[in-house]
C-alpha positions in Angstrom: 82.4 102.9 126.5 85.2 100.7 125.4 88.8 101.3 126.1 90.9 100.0 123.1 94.3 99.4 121.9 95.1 100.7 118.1 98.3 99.8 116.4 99.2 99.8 112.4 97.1 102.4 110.4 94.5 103.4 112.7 97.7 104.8 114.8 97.8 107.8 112.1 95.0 110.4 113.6 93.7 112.0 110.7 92.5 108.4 109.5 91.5 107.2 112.8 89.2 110.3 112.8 87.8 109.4 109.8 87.2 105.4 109.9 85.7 106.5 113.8 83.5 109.0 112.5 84.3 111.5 115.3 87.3 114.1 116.9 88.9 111.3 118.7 91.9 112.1 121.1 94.1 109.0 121.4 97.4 109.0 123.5 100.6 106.8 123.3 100.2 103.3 124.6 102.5 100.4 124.8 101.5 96.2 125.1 104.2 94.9 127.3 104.6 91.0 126.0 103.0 91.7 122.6 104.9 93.1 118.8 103.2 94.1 116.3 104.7 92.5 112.7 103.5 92.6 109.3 101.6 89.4 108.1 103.5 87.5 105.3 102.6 88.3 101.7 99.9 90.5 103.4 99.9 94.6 104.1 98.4 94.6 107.7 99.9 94.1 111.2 99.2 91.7 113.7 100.1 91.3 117.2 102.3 88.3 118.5 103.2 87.1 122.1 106.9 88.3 122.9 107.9 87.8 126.0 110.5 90.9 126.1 108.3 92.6 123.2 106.8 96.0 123.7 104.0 97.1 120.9 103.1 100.7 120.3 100.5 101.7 119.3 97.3 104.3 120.9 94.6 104.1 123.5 91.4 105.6 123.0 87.9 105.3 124.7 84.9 104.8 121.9 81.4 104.1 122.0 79.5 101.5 120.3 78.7 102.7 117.2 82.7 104.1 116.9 83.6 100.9 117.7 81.7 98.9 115.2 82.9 101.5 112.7 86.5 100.0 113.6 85.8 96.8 113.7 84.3 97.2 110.2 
């Protein structure tokens, strides 16, 4: 199992459930020292070092082929 940190569009459910391929149950999680901002001239996030920054975003445990379905 992996543990992993989602932020951007995975964090909406329904589609999480969908790219995972599975009934996933995330909960709220927060990245103390990280933000999450959009890329320039781009429509995804990233996440940047900020030292009084605090990212949102959802934990969830997956198993390898969930998590290659992410990655993909």
């Amino acid at each position: 199992m992996h543990r992993i940190f989602l932020f951007g569009t995975l964090r909406h459910v329904p589609l999480l459930r969908s790219v995972a391929g599975t009934d996933v149950s995330p909960r709220e999680a927060w990245l103390e020292g990280q933000s999450a901002s959009q890329v320039e001239v781009e429509d995804f996030p990233i996440l940047r070092r900020q030292r009084d920054g605090r990212a949102e975003g959802l934990m969830e445990e997956v198993d390898d082929d969930e998590l290659s379905r992410l990655d993909y």
